[in-house]
C-alpha positions in Angstrom: 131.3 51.4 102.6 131.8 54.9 103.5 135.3 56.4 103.0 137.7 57.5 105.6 140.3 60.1 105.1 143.1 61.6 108.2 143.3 64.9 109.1 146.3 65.3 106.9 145.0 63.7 104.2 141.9 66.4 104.2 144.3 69.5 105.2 146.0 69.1 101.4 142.6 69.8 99.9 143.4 73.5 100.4 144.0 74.5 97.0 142.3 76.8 93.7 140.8 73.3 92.3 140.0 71.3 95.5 138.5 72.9 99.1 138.0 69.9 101.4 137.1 70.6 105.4 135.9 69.0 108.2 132.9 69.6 110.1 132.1 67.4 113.4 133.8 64.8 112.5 132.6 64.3 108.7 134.1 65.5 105.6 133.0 68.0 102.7 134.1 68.3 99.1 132.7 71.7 98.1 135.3 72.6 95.8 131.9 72.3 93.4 129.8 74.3 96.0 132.2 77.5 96.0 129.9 79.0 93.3 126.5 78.8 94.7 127.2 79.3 98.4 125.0 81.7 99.7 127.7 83.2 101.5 130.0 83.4 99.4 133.3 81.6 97.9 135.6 83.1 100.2 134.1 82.2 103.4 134.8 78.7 102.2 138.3 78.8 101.1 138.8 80.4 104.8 138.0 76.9 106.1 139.7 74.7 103.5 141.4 72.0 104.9 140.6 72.5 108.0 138.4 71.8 111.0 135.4 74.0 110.2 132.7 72.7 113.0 133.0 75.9 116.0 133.0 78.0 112.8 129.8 76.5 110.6 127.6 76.3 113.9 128.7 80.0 114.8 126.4 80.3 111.2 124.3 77.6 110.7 121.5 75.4 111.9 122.3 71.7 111.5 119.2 71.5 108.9 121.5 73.2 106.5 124.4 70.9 106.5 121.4 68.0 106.7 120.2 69.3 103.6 123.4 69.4 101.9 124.9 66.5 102.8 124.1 63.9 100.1 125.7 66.0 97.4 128.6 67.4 99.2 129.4 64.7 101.7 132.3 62.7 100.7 133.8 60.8 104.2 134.3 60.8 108.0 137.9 61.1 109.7 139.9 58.0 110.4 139.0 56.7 114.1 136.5 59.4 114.8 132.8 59.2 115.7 130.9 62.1 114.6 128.8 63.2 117.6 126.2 65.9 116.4 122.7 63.9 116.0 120.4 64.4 113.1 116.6 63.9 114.6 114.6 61.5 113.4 110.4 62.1 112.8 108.9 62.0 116.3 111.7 62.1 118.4 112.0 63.9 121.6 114.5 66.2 122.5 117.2 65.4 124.7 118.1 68.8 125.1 117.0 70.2 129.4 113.7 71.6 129.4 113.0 71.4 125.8 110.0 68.9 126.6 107.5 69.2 129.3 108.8 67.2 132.4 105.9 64.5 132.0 108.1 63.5 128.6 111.0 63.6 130.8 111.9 59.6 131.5 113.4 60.9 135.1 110.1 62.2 136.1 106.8 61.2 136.7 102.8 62.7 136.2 99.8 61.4 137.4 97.9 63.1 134.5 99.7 61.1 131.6 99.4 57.5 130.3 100.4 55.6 127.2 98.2 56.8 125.0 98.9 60.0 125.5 102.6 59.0 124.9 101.4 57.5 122.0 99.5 60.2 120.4 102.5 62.6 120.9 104.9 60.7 118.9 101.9 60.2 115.8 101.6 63.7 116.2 104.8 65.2 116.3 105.8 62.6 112.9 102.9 63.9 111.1 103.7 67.4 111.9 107.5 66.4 111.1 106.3 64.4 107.7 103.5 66.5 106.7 103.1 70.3 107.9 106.5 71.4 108.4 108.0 71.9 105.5 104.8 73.3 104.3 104.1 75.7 106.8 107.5 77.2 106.7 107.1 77.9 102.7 103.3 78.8 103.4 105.0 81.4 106.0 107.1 83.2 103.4 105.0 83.2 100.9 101.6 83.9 102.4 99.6 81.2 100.1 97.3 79.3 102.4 97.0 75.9 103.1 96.4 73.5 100.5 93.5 71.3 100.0 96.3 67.8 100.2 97.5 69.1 103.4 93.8 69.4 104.7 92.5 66.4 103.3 95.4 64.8 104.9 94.6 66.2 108.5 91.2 64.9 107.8 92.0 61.5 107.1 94.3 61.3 109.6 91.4 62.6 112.5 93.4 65.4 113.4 90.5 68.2 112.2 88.0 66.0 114.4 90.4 65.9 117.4 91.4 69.7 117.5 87.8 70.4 118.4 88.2 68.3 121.8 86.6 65.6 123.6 83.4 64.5 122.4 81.2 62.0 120.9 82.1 63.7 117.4 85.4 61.2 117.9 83.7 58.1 118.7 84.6 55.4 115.6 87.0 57.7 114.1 90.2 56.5 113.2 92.4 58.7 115.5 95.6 58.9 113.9 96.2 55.3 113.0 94.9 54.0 116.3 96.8 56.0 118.4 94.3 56.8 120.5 90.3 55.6 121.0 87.8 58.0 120.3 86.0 57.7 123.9 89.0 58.0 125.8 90.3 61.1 123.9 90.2 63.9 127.1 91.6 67.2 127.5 95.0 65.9 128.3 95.2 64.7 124.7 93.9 67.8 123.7 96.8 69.4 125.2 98.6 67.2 123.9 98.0 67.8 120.2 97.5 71.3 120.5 101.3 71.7 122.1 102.4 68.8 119.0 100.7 71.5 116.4 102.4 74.4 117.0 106.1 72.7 116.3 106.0 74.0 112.6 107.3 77.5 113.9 105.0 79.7 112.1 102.7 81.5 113.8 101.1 82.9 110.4 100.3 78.8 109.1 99.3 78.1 112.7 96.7 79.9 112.7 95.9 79.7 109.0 95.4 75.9 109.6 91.8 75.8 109.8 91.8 78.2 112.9 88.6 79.5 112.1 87.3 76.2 112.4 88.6 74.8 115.7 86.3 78.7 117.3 83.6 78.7 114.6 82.6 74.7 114.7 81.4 74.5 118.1 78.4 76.5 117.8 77.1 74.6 115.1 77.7 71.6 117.4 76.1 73.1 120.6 73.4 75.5 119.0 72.4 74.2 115.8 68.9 72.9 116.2 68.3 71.0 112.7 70.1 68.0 113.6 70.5 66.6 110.1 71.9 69.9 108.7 74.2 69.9 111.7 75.2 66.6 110.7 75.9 67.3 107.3 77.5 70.6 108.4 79.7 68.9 110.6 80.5 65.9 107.9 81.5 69.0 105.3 83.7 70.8 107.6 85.6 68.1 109.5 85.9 66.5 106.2 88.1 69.0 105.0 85.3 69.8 102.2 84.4 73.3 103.6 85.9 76.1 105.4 84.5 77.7 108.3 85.1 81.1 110.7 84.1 82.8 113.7 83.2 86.0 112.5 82.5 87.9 116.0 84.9 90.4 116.8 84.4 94.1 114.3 86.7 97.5 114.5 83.7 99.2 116.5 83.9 96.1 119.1 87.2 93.9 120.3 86.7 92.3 123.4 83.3 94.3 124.2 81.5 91.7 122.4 78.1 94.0 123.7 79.1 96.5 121.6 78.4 94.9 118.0 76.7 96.7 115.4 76.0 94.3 112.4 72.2 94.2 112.7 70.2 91.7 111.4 66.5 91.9 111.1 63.7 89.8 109.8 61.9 90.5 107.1 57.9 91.0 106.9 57.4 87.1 106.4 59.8 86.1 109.6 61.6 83.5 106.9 64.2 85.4 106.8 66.9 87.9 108.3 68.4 91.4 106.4 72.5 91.3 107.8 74.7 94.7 107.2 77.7 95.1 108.9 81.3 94.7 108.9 83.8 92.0 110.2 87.5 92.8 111.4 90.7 90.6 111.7 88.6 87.6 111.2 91.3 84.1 110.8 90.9 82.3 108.0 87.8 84.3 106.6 89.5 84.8 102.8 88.8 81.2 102.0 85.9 80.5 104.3 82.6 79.0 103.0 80.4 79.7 106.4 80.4 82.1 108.5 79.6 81.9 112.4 78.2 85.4 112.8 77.8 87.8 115.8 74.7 90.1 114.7 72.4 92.1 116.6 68.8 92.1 116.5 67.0 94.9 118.4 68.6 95.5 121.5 70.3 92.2 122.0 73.0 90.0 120.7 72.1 86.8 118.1 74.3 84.5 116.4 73.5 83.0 112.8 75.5 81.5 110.6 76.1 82.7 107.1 76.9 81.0 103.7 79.2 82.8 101.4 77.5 84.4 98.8 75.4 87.2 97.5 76.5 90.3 99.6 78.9 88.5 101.5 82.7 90.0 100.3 85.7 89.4 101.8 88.9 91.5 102.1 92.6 90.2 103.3 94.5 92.5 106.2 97.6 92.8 106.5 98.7 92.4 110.0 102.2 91.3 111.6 101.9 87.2 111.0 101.6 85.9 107.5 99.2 86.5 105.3 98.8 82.8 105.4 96.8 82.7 108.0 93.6 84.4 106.0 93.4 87.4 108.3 89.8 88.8 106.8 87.6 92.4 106.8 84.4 91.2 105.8 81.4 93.2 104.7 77.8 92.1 104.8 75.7 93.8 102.1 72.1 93.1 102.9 72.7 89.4 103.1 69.8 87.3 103.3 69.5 84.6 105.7 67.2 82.0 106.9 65.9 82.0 110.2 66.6 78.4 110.1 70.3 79.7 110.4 69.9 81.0 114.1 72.2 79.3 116.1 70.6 78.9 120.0 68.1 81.5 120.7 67.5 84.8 119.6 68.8 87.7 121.4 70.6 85.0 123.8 73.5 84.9 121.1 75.6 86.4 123.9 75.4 82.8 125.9 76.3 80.9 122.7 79.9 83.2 122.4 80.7 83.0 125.5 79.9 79.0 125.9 83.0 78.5 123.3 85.5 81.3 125.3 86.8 78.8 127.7 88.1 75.9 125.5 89.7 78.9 122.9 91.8 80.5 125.1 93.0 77.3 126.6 93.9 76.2 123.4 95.7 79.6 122.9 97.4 78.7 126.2 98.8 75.4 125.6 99.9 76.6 122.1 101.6 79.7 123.6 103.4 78.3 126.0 104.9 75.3 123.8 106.0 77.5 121.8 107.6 79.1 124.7 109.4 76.3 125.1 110.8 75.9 121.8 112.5 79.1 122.0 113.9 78.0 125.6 115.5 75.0 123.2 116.4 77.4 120.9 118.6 79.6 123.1 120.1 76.8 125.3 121.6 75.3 122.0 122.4 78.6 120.6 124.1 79.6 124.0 126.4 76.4 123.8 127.3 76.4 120.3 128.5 80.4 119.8 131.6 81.5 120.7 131.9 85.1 121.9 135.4 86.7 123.1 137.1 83.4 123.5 134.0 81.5 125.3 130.4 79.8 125.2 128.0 82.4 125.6 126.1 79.8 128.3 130.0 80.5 130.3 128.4 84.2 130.4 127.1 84.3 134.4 124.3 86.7 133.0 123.4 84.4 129.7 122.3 82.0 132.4 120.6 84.0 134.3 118.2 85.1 131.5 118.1 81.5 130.7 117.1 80.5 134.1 113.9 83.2 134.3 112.9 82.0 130.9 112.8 77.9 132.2 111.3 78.8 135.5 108.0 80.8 133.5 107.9 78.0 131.3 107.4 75.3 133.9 105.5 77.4 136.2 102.9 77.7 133.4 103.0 74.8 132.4 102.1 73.1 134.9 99.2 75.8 136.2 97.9 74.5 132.9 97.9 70.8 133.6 96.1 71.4 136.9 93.7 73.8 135.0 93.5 70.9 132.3 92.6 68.4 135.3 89.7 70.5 136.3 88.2 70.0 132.8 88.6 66.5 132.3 86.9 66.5 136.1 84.2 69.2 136.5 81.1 68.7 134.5 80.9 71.1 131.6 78.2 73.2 133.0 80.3 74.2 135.9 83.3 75.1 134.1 81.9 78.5 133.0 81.1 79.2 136.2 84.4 77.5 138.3 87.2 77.9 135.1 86.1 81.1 133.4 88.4 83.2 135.7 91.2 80.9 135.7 91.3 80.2 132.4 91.6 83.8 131.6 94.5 84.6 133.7 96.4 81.5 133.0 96.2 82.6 129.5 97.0 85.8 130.8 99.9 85.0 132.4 101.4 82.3 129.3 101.3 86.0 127.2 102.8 87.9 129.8 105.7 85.1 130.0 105.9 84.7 126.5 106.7 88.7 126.6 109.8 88.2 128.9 110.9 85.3 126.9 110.6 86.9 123.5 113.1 89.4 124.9 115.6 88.0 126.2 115.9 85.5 123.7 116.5 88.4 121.1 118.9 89.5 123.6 120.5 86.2 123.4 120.3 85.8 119.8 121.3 89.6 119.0 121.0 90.7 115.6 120.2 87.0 114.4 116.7 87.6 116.4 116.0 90.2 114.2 116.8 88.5 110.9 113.8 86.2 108.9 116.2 83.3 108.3 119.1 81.6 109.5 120.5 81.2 112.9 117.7 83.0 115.0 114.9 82.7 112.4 112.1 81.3 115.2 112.7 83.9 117.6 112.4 86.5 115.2 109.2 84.6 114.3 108.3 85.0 118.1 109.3 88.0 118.9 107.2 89.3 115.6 104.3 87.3 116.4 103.5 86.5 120.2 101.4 89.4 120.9 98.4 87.4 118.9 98.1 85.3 121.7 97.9 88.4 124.1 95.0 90.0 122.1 93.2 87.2 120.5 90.5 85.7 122.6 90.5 88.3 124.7 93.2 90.8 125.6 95.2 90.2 128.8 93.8 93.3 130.5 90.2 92.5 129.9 91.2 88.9 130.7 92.9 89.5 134.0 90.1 91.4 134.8 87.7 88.6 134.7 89.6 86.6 136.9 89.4 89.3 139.4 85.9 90.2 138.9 84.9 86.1 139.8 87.3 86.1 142.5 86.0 89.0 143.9 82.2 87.7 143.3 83.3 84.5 146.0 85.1 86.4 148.6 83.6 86.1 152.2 81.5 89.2 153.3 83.3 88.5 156.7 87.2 87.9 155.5 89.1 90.5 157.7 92.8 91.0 158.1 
């Protein structure tokens, strides 16, 4: 039975030998602890026997006295209940606005049913169990994933399920059963790609398997020799092999048409020659195959290429992790067979395009969660910290930033739901020609949100947003980090500009004012 102790009783533990205090509730013997605080020994004795709570959550997330508890932990106050709760794997947050509404018991979404419920709550305790606690040390140290961690996801179904709905799902066990294959649709896509982002690190996000969830669907679509699709496919989502998209080059961003890796056949048609270079490619340090923009003659191709002889790969530093396997890749006469052409040569432009749509509405349910996250973040820091004698949230101008960040958070969020209703209802070969433009400036619009919200919540969070650990360590993790979203996948100029461009293609001839 746990021991209880008065408030007196704790207050005579204020001495050299013994530092007791109290925080919500609970009592700490730390008398032990003075030497290896982080912070030092005197910030403790400041504290001993006394109340300590207003002043440890000024400081500290709750994870920190979590982690410290069974060593230091030593009784609760006589009579009281301590109030502060520690979540559990696959909980939901009970803080306002901190889940999308359709989690919210008081409200109700006709896009949602169980197992869409139920597949949040596997995902969210397998992200909780399993990736976390990885990602965040991945994130610091830049070492990418590991192989257990993959194998895992694999297991589990999560590789197959990131790449969508699709008959690649059908007999797979889907995370113990939380959801059937065949009735996997875009709303449990959503689902698990707003569940994956929860690690907080932008770097690991991407480095887990990235490359894969934009490189894959090629293979899937294009590939002509269906056994060695099959096999490709069995290899990748298997966790076996590593795979990236390797389009994008530092002569050519978003102007896909302007490529220069050329690849040309040699005298006996068996093969193709590929030189040329690869920029910012995700995941491409550790990748065995490589989906490959190339061009041949005056058009565009796609193959895909085997690590090996000629193939060497170089990591970037850039402003996420070095986890996530940023690459510069250079292709040193790299032979190829033509078997390798994926779709039709000289029509590679169709097969980069066909994959566009479902990548940069992943990017936008991911940005836009995370989004959220930091909307939790700031609602709990603005209650807990005590600024000139009040709450920062009693600050008429905290709430108003607080208010602009919920309302772009909602109003995105649900632009994406009705987006994500159009694809689980339009058949897939109108949705390049109906979604293309919405899609891009909804995606458009998340990074241009997340912009606002990355700012005021350092604004919130002061010089704690600007610091790698403690207090305000994810929004300094946003703040660092959300322009990927804006540039990868297309930037949000060239993107907006689609959008336009295919309105402007449907407007009447005879619309007047």
């Amino acid at each position: 039975m746990a021991k209880t102790f008065t408030r007196d009783e704790v207050a005579k533990h204020n001495t050299e030998d013994s530092v007791w205090f109290v925080i919500d509730s609970k009592v700490y013997d730390v008398s032990e602890f003075l030497d290896a605080h982080p912070g030092g020994e005197a910030v403790l004795r400041q504290v001993a026997g006394k109340d300590a709570t207003v002043d440890f959550y000024n400081l500290h997330r709750h994870e920190v006295l979590v982690k410290y508890e069974e060593d230091l932990l030593v009784g609760t106050i006589q009579g009281e209940t301590p109030t502060v709760v520690t979540p559990q794997p696959g909980d939901l947050s009970a803080v306002p606005y901190a889940e999308p509404l359709w989690l919210n018991p008081a409200f109700k979404s006709p896009y949602y049913n169980d197992s869409h419920r139920r597949l949040r709550k596997a995902m969210r305790v397998f992200n909780e169990k399993h990736i976390f606690a990885e990602a965040q040390a991945a994130e610091q140290s830049g070492k990418y994933i590991s192989q257990e961690l993959v194998d895992k996801m694999s297991k589990a179904g999560i590789l197959h399920m990131r790449m969508g709905p699709g008959k690649h799902l059908h007999g797979v066990n889907l995370l113990d059963g939380a959801v059937r294959g065949d009735e996997f649709d875009y709303f449990h896509d959503l689902v698990l790609n707003q569940e994956g982002v929860r690690a907080n690190a932008r770097g690991f996000q991407d480095g887990q398997l990235a490359g894969m969830l934009i490189g894959l669907p090629c293979i899937m679509n294009y590939m002509k020799d269906e056994k060695r699709k099959k096999a490709i496919m069995d290899e990748v989502l298997g966790g076996k092999k590593y795979m990236s998209l390797a389009i994008t080059e530092a002569f050519a961003g978003s102007d896909v048409a302007g490529l220069r890796t050329t690849a040309t056949k040699t005298p006996d048609g068996k093969h193709y020659i590929v030189n040329g270079t690869k920029k910012w490619i995700t995941n491409g340090v550790f990748s065995d195959y490589f989906v490959t923009g190339v061009r041949t003659g005056n058009a565009l191709s796609v193959l895909l290429i085997e690590r090996g002889e000629g193939v060497e790969t170089k990591p970037i530093k850039t402003s996420y992790s070095p986890t996530a396997g940023t690459t510069y890749i250079t292709f040193d006469n790299v032979k190829v067979p033509v078997e390798n052409l994926l779709g039709e040569e000289n029509k590679g432009i169709y097969v980069i395009l066909s994959n566009f749509n479902h990548e940069r509405w992943m990017m936008a349910c991911g940005s836009i969660r995370m989004s959220r996250t930091v909307v939790e973040e700031c609602l709990k820091w603005t209650h807990q910290r005590i600024v000139f004698g009040k709450r920062l949230i009693d600050q008429p101008v905290i709430r108003q930033k607080l208010a602009k960040m919920i309302a772009l958070v909602e109003a995105n969020q649900a632009w994406l739901e009705t987006i994500t209703y159009q694809m689980c209802n339009m058949p897939y070969s109108e949705q390049a020609k109906h979604l293309g433009g919405p899609i891009g400036l909804l995606k458009m619009s998340i990074t241009r949100a997340a912009h606002e919200i990355a700012d005021e919540a350092v604004q919130i969070f002061g010089g704690r947003g600007l610091t790698q650990s403690g207090m305000g360590r994810v929004i300094e993790m946003f703040h660092r980090t959300y322009k990927f979203d804006a540039i990868l996948g297309g930037a949000e100029e060239v993107l907006g500009d689609l959008g336009v461009r295919q309105a402007m293609a449907r407007m009447p001839k005879g619309a007047r004012l």
